[in-house]
N, C-alpha and C positions, 0 to 999 in steps of 0.2 A: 531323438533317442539318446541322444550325448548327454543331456538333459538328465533325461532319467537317470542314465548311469549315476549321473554324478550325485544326486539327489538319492538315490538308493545303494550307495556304495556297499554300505553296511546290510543292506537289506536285501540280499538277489532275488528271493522267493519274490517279494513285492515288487522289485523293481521288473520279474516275469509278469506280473497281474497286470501292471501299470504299462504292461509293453502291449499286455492285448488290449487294453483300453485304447491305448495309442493307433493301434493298428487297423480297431472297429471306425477310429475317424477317419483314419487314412483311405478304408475301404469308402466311406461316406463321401471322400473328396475324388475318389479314380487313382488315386497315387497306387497303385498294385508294386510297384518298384520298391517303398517303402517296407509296402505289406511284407514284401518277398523278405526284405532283410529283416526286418523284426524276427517274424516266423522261425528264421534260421538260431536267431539268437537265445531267443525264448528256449530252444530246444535244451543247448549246453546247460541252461540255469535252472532247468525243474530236470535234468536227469544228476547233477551236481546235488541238487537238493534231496534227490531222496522221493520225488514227488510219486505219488500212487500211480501202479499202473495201469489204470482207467483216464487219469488226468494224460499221462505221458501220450494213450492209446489218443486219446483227442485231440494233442496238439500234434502229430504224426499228421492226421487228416488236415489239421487246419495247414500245415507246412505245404502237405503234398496239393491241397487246392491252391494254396500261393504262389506257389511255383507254377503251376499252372492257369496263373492267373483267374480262375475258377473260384477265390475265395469269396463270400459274402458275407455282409452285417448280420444276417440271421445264424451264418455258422459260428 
């Protein structure tokens, strides 16, 4: 994730996209600990940006299933 940060400094909208890709692999390896922190982070940077309330409404789910370690590759 430090990674992306720094590779998307300029870009937080992308370095949000790039966080769920990141996190769809993490779900793929069992890393949920990962999942959880992504999830959280992604939030501040698509409500920062302005992001639609439909996009916000889905990553709210994808947050609250990470947290409860309930998230999956298909969500």
């Amino acid at each position: 994730m430090a990674q992306v940060n720094r590779d998307f400094a300029d870009l937080p909208y992308e370095a949000a996209l790039a966080s769920l890709d990141l996190a769809v692999l993490y779900l793929k390896e069992g890393q949920t600990a990962e999942v959880k922190r992504l999830a959280g982070a992604m939030g501040g940077i698509f409500e920062a940006k302005g992001i639609a309330r439909e996009a916000l409404a889905a990553l709210t789910l994808f947050c609250e299933a990470a947290k409860q370690e309930r998230a999956t590759v298909e969500l």
